[in-house]
N, C-alpha and C positions, 0 to 999 in steps of 0.2 A: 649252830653258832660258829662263826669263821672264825680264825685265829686271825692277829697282829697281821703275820706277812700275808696272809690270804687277804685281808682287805687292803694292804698295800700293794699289792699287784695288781689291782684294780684301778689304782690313782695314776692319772697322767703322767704325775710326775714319775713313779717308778712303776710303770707299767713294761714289760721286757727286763726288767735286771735278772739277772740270775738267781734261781730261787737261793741259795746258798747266800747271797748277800740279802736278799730280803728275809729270809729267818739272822742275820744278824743284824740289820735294822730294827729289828722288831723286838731285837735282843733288848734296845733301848730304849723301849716305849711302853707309855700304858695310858689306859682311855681315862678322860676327862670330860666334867662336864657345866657347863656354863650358864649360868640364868640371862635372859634380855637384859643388858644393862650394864653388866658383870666386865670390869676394867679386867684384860688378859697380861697384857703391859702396856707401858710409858716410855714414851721416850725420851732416849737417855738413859732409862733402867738397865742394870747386867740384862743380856739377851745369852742364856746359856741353856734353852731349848727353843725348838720348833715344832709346830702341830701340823696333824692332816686331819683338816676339819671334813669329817661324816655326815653332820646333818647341822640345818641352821645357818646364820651366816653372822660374818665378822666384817663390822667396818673399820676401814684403814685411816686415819686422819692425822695429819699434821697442824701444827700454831702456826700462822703467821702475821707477823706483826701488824699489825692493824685492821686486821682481817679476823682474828679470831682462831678457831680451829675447823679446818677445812678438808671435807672428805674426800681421801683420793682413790678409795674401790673398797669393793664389796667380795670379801672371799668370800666362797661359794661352796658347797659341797664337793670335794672330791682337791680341792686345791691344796697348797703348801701355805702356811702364816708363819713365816721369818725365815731369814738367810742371816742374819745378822750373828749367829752364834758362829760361823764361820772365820772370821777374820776379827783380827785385834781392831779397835779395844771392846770387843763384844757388847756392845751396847746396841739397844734400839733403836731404829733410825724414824720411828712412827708409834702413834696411840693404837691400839686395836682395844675395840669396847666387842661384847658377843650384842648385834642387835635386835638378836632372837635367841629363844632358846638353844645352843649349841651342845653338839657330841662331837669329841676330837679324843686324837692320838695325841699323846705329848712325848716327845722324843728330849732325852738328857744330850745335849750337847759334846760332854766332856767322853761321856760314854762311845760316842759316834766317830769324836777327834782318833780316841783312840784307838778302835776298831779299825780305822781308815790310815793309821800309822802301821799297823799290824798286815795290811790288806792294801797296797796301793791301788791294784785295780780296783776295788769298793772306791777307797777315795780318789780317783779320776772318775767314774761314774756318778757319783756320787756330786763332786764340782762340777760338771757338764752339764748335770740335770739344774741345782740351784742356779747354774750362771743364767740360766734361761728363764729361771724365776724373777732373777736381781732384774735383767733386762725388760722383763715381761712389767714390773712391777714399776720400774723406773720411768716409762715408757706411760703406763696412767697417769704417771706423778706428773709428767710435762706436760700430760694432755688438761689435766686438772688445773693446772698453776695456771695455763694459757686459759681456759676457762673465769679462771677468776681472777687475770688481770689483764685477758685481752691479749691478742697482736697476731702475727702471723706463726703458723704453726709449720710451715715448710721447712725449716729450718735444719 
């Protein structure tokens, strides 16, 4: 059975950090688990954790007005679901429902804040790695809006 940071040194995202900061990542987490169906959060709700989902997958959707709620990706095993605990006002910026049975990591937020006040190299690594998540995730979201309202996407 692998410990917390041992399956986190596995994940893209914190794949190379130094083990030193992935046992206090790990300080901050504990495994969760998800049925098909299972609302993770809403958006707009406080966002004061993020997961690194292990098995199953998580769809990402947002409301839009007259459109309904409209799926903008599919977290996958081995990915990150939320940055939003990062920056005020910590709220959710999307719905994630589990749309299979999931296993994940759930990381406390305030826990991480701190650790990375304690540790600024942790938190510049820590922000480089998420910046690439925000970007990565922003970046479906235009692909998807352009999907579902049309136009050019060279933009």
């Amino acid at each position: 059975m692998q410990t917390l940071d041992e399956l986190l040194a596995e994940s893209p995202v914190f794949a190379g950090l130094d083990p030193a900061h992935l046992a206090l990542i790990a300080g901050c987490g504990h495994n969760v688990a998800y049925e098909a169906g299972d609302v993770i959060f809403r958006e707009g709700d406080p966002a004061e954790t993020f997961y690194l989902l292990r098995r199953g997958r998580v769809m990402l959707s947002t409301h839009l007005p007259n459109q309904g709620d409209v799926a903008i990706e599919s977290i996958e095993p081995g990915d990150v679901l939320g940055w939003s605990w990062l920056h005020e006002p910590h709220r959710w910026h999307f719905d994630a429902v589990a749309s299979e049975d999931c296993g994940a990591i759930v990381f406390d937020g305030t826990c991480l804040h701190d650790k990375c006040t304690d540790d600024h190299e942790l938190g510049y690594a820590l922000l480089n790695r998420f910046a690439q998540v925000m970007i990565d995730r922003l970046q479906h979201t235009r692909l998807r809006l352009l999907d579902v309202y049309g136009g050019d996407s060279r933009s």
